[in-house]
Structures are given as structure tokens and as C-alpha cells.
VOGU-3710 file (C-alpha; in Angstrom, 3 decimals, decimal comma):
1> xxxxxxxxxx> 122,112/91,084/34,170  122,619/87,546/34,660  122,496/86,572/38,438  125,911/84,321/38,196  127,690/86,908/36,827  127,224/89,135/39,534  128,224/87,111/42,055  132,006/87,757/40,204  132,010/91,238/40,761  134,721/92,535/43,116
11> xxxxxxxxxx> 135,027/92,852/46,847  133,211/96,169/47,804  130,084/96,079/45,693  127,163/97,336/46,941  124,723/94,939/44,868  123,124/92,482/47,874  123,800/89,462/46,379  125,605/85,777/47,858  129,174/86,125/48,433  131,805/83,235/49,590
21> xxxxxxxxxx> 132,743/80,500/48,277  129,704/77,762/46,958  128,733/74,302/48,840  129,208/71,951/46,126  126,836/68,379/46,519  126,097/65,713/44,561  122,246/65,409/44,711  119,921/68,501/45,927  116,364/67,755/46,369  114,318/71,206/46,057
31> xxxxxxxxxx> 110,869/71,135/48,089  109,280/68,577/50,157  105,956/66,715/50,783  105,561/63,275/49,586  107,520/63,080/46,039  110,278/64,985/47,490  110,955/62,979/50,936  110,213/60,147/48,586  113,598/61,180/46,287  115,196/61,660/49,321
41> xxxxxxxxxx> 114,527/58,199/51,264  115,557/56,536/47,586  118,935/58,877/46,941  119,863/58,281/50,587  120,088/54,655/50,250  121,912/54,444/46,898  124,839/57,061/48,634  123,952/59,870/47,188  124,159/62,337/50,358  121,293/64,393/49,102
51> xxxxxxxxxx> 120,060/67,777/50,710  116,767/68,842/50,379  115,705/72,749/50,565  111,976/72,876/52,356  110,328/75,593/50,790  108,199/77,651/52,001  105,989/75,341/52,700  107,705/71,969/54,443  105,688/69,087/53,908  103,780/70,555/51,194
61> xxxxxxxxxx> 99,893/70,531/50,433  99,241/67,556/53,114  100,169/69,306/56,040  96,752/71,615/54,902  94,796/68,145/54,975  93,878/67,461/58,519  92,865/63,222/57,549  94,288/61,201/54,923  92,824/58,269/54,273  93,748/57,424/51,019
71> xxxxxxxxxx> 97,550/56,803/51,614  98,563/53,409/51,729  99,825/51,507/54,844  97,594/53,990/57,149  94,744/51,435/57,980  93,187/54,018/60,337  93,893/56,800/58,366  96,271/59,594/59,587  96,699/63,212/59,910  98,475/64,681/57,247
81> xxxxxxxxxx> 101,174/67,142/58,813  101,962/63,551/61,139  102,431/61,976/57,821  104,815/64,656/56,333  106,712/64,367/59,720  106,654/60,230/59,248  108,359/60,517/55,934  111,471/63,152/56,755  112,245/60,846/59,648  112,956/58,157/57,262
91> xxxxxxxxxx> 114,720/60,595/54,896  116,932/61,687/57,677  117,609/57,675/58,928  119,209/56,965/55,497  120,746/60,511/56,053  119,555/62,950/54,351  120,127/66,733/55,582  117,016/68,328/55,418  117,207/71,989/55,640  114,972/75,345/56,144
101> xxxxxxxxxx> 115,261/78,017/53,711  113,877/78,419/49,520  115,689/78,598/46,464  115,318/81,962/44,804  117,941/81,867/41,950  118,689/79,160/39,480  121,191/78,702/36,671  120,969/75,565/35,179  123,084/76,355/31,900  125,976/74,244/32,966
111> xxxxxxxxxx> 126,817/70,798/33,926  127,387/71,584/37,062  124,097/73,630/38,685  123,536/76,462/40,973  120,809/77,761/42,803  120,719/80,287/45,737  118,843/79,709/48,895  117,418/82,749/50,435  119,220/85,251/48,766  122,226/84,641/50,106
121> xxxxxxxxxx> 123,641/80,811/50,054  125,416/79,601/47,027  124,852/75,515/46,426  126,168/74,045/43,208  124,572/70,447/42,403  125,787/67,564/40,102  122,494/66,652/39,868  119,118/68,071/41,340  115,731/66,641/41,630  112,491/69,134/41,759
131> xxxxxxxxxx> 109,516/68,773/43,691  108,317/72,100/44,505  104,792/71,425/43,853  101,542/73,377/42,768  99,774/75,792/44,822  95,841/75,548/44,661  94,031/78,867/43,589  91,496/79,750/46,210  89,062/82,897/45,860  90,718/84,885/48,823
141> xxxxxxxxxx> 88,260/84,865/50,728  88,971/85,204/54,748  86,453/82,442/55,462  88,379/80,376/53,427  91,276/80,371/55,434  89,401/80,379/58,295  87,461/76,888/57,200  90,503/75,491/55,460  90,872/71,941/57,106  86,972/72,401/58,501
151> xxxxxxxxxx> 85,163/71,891/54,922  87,028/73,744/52,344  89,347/71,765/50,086  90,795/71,785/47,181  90,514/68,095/46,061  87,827/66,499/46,004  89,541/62,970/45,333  91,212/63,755/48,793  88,436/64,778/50,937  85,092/63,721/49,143
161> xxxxxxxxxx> 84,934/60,442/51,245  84,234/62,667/53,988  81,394/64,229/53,091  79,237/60,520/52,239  75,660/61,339/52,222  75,854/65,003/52,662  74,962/68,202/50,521  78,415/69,665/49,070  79,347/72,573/46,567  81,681/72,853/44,201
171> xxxxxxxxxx> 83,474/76,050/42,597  84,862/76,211/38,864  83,263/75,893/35,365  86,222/73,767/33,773  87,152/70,442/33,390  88,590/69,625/36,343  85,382/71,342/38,448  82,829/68,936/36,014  85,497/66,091/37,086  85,102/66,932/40,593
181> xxxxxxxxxx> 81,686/67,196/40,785  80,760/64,164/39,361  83,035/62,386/41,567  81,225/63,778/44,896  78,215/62,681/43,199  78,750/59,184/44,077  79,185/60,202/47,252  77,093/62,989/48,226  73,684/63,701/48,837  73,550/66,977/46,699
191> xxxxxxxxxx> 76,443/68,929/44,919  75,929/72,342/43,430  78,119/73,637/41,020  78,805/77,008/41,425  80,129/78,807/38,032  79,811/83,295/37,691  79,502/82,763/34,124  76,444/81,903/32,027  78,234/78,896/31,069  80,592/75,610/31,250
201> xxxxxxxxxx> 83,770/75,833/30,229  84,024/72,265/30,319  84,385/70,001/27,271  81,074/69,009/26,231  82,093/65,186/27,020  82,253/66,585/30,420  79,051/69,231/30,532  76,954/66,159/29,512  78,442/63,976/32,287  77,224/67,102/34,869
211> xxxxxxxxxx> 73,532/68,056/33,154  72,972/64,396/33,393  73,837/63,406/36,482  70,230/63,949/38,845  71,892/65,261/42,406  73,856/68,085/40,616  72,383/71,572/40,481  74,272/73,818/38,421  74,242/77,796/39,529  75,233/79,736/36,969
221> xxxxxxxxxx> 76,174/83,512/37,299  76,605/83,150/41,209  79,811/84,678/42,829  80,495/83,342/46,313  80,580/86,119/48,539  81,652/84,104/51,992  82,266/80,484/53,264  79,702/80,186/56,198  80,266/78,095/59,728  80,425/77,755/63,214
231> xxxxxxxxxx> 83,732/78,654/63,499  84,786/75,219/62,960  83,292/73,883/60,612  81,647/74,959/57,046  77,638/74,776/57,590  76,374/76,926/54,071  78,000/79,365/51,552  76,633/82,805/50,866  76,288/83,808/46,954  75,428/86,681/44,934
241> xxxxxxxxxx> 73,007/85,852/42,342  73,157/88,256/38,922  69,270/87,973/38,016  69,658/91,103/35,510  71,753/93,904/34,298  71,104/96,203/37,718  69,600/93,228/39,665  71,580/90,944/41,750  70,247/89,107/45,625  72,508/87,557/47,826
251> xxxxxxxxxx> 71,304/84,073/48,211  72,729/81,022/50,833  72,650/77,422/50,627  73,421/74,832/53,243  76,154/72,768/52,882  79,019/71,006/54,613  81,906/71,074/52,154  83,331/73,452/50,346  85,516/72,513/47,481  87,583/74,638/45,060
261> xxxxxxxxxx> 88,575/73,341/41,493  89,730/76,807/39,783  92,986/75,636/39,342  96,932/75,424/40,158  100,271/77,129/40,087  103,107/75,262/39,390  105,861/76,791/41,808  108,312/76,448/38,957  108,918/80,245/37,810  112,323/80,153/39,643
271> xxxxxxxxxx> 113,438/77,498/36,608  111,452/78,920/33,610  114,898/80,260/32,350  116,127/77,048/32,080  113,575/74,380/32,352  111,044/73,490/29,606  107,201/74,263/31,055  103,566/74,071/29,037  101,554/77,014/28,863  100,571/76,663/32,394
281> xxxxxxxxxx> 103,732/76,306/34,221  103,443/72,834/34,583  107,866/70,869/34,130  107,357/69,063/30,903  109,368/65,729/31,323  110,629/63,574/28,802  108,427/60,178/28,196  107,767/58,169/31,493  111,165/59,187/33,015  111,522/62,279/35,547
291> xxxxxxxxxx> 114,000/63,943/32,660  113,740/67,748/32,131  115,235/68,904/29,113  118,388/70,002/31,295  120,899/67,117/31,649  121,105/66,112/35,199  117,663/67,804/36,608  114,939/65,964/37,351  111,150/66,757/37,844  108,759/64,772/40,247
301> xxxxxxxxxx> 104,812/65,449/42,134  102,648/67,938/41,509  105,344/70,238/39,630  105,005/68,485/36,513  101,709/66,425/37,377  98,659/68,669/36,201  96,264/64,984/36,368  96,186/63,302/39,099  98,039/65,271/41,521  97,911/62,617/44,368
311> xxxxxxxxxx> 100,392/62,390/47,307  101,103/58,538/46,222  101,329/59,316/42,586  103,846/61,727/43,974  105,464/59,736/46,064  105,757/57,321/43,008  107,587/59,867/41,146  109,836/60,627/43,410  111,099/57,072/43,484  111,546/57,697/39,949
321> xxxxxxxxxx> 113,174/60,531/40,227  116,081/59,382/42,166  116,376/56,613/40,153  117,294/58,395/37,673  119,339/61,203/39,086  121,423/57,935/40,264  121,786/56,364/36,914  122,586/59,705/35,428  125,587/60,302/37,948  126,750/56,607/37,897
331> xx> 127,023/57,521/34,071  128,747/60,923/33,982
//
């Protein structure tokens, strides 16, 4: 049954769904971190009194990154939830409400657009801007979380300067893992690459790029089996090596980072309905614009950014995406 429609049914229903009477605005920014404080600073000062929804996560990814170096204008670097905090400020100068709660129902199929926040509150949007991000995959381990912040990352364009001279390793067989690893090759002492098949899944381009690069040892058919520390901080990994059929060892290597490249999620499943995704999940937009294929809803960061997936690239995007959620209302 479509989710709208029973919001119509009469007084006495026993459904639990949003009841009263719908906040209409004219530009609702879905998620934060740094494209979607980025739409907000830019909508604010063209008028557009935009309200952002959190998520789950406010701030997004960053605010798991305890130094960020990489962001312009921090010449001494800065932590990454204080950056997160940095940016709403300046959303909320230029007036934007920012608000707790996630959006659990969409329906985009008219010009005007509604979503529900938390199950309960009805907001219809002239036009609405996405940035709800991609979640990393992790192995689910319970020394990851534990080291998350202390030597395991996901990103290895993020955190690899930190790890200059020392011995790293590296989980994934794909693309993005070969990427990875030859990137903390530059900058590491030692990276081992640690893949539970028999083989690379990478494109051969990329396989060659890893056999021939000297300080990368690739492990195949090993299976991390815990992230190793001090409590602090990540000092080895412990592995189970297949040797045979019957005949596996637990092995452990010393290292100091741990990074994961075994993917993404898009959180875009609440739009699917209504939004155009790839295969992945991943909100395909139209040329270099922030354009879904819905009139009036726009796509910015790591949502519809399955290459780079860097807070200033998303930041960038999120200029763009106000832009043109402003020249979209200033035409309609």
C-alpha cells in the first residue's frame, strides 16, 4: 500500500502512521557532514530557509576521523567531529534550522515532495537536496570498533599520511583495495594486502600496479580473525591462513594501521522508489549538475560519489547542489 495514501485514511485507524497536518518548506536538506552543511551555508544565503534532517549519523563519516589534515584552511590540521561542529555553526549564522531526527518515508512522485521524519512528522518540500552519504563496510569485528579512530580506517587517502614510514595492511581484493594499497605504498614502510580468496579481483591494470610494486606483500586466502592493540592503538592483526583443504594456522603480523577497502553503502534505499541509482545504490545524477531524474531533487557527497569520496569533493557538491535547487525554484 502506498505510504501517502495511508496517511488519508480516517480518524480512528489503528495503522501507526503520521497524522496532522504537513510542514510545508521550500528547501530540505536530508543528512549532514560536509556536502550537506555545505548546501545549507549556500541555500541560507540565497533565502532559501532550508532545514536539514541529521541522520543518524550528524556530521557524517568525519566525526569517525579523529585528524583531518587534508581539509583546506586547517593549517594545523583539525579534529574531525570539531570540524563537523565548525561547519553547522555557519549553516545556522545564515539560518538554517538544523534538526535531529531521519527520514524514513519518501514520495517523490509529485511536484511538491514528502518525506516523513521518524515515523511520525510529515514535511512536504518544493525542492530537496540529498546528502545522506555512504556507509563503509567493515568485517564486524569487535576490535574494529574498538580501534576505530586508533588505526583502523576506511580511507586510506584520509589517513595514510599518518602512517609515513610504518608497516600497514590493507583488506579487499578489488579495485579500490589495489588503489589503496598502492597509495600507502608511497608512504609506508610495508603494506600487506590481505585478500581470503586465491585471487585479485582487481582489473589486471590494477593487479600489475600491486605485483609490481616491491613493499607490497600480497596474502592470499587469509581471513582476519581480530584487529590487535594496546587498547589504544592497533599494534598487529591476527589471520587465519587456509594452507589446505583440512589445514588452516592462525598467523599475526605487526602493524600499525589497519585499513578496510571492501566497499560502501549508499544510504539511499529510502529513495530507490523514486530516484534513479546504479547497480550499487550509488544517486545517478544528470551530467556535471547535482540533477536526479526527479524535478526539483538534488543529489550531493558520497551518495552519488562512488570515486573520490572526499569531504572537500563533498563539500564541492554541495555548493552545487544548492545552486541548483536555487535556480530550479527561481524558475518554477
Amino acid at each position: 500500500m502506498d505510504f501517502f495514501k495511508k496517511m488519508d485514511m480516517p480518524q480512528g485507524q489503528t495503522d501507526k502512521v503520521p497524522t496532522g497536518e504537513a510542514e510545508h518548506i521550500k528547501c530540505l536538506i536530508i543528512g549532514s557532514g560536509p556536502a550537506g552543511y555545505t548546501a545549507a551555508i549556500y541555500a541560507a544565503r540565497a533565502n532559501l530557509n532550508p532545514v536539514m534532517i541529521q541522520g543518524m549519523q550528524a556530521g557524517g563519516q568525519l566525526t569517525t576521523t579523529t585528524e583531518v589534515d587534508n581539509f583546506p584552511g586547517y593549517p594545523e590540521g583539525t579534529d574531525g567531529t570539531a570540524m563537523m561542529e565548525d561547519l553547522k555553526k555557519q549553516a545556522e549564522r545564515f539560518g538554517t534550522e538544523v534538526r535531529w531526527g531521519t527520514v524514513t518515508e519518501a514520495d517523490f512522485s509529485g511536484k511538491v515532495h514528502k518525506v516523513v521524519v521518524d515515523g511520525e512528522k510529515v514535511i512536504t518540500a518544493d525542492s530537496v537536496i540529498i546528502s545522506t552519504g555512504a556507509t563503509a563496510k567493515y568485517l564486524g569485528l569487535e576490535s574494529e570498533e574498538t580501534y576505530r579512530g586508533g588505526g583502523v580506517s576506511a580511507c586510506a587517502t584520509c589517513d595514510g599520511f599518518f602512517y609515513r614510514g610504518k608497516d600497514v595492511a590493507v583488506v579487499g581484493g578489488g579495485d579500490t583495495a589495489a588503489e589503496e594499497a598502492t597509495y600507502l605504498a608511497n608512504l609506508c614502510k610495508k603494506v600487506y594486502l590481505i585478500i581470503r580468496k586465491d585471487h585479485l579481483r582487481a582489473s589486471k591494470a590494477m593487479q600489475e600496479r600491486v605485483f609490481n610494486t616491491k613493499n607490497i606483500e600480497v596474502l592470499f586466502e587469509h581471513n582476519t580473525l581480530e584487529v590487535l592493540g594496546d587498547g589504544s592503538v592497533v599494534q598487529g592483526v591476527k589471520l587465519l591462513k587456509r594452507k589446505g583443504q583440512a589445514d588452516e594456522a592462525e598467523v599475526e603480523i605487526k602493524v600499525d594501521g589497519f585499513f578496510l577497502a571492501i566497499g560502501h553503502t549508499p544510504n539511499s534505499d529510502v529513495f530507490k522508489p523514486y530516484v534513479e541509482t546504479d547497480e550499487t545504490g550509488y544517486i545517478i545524477t544528470k551530467g556535471k549538475s547535482s540533477k536526479t531524474n526527479v524535478a526539483g531533487v538534488f543529489a550531493c557527497g558520497d551518495v552519488q560519489d562512488h570515486i573520490y569520496r572526499q569531504a572537500i569533493t563533498a563539500a564541492g557538491s554541495g555548493c552545487m547542489a544548492a545552486l541548483d535547487a536555487e535556480r530550479y525554484l527561481a524558475e518554477n
